[in-house]
C-alpha positions as CSV (number, residue, x, y, z in Angstrom):
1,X,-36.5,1.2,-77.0
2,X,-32.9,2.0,-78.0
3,X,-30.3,3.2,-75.7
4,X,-29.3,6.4,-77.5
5,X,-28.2,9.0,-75.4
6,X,-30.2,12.3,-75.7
7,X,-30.4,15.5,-73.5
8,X,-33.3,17.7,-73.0
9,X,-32.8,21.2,-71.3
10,X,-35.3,23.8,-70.3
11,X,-34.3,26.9,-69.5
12,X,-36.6,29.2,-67.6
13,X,-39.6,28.0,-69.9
14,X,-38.3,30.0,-72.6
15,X,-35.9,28.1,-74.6
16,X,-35.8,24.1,-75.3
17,X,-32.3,22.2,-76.8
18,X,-32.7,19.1,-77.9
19,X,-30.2,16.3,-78.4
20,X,-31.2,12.9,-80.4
21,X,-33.4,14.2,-82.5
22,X,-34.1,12.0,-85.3
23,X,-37.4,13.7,-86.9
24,X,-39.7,16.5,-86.3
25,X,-43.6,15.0,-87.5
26,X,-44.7,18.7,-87.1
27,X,-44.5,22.2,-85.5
28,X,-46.3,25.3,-85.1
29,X,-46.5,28.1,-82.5
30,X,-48.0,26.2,-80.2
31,X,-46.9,23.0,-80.7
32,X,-43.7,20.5,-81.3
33,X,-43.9,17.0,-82.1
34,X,-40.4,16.0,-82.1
35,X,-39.4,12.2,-82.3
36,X,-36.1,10.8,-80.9
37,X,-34.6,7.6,-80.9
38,X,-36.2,6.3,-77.5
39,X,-40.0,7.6,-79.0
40,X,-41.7,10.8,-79.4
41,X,-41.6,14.1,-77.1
42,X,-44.3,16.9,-77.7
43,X,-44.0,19.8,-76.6
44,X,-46.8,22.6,-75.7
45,X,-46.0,26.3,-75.4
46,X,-46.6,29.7,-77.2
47,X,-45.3,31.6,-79.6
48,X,-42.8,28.9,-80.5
49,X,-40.3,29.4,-82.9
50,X,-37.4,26.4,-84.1
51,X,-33.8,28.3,-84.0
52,X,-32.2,25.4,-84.7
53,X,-32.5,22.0,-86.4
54,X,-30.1,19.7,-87.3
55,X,-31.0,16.2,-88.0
56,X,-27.3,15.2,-88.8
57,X,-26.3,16.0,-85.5
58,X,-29.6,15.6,-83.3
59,X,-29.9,18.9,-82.7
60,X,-33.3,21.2,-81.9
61,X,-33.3,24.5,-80.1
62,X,-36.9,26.3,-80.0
63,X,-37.7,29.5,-78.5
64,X,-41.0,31.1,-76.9
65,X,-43.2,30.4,-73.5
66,X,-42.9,26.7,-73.0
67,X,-46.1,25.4,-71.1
């Protein structure tokens, strides 16, 4: 696994920001499958919605009820 830093931050199950992103496989509103640089994170919720994606930077804020 690589030592990349990356941040994950929940905020009152209603809003995910992401750093050291490096791909998103897929994404609906239900479902995230976001992949860093230390492996893959999914993440399960409602009514999801990506407000932000940046690759360049890492960067992935989603909105909506996070399970």
């Amino acid at each position: 696994m690589s030592s990349a830093a990356h941040n994950v931050i929940i905020e009152n199950r209603k809003r995910i920001s992401m750093s050291g992103v490096t791909d998103v496989g897929s994404f609906d509103e239900e479902t995230l499958n976001i992949v860093s640089a230390d492996g893959s994170i999914t993440v399960k919720g409602e009514n999801l919605q990506v407000t932000k994606l940046s690759l360049e930077s890492g960067e992935l804020c989603a909105e909506g009820e996070i399970n």
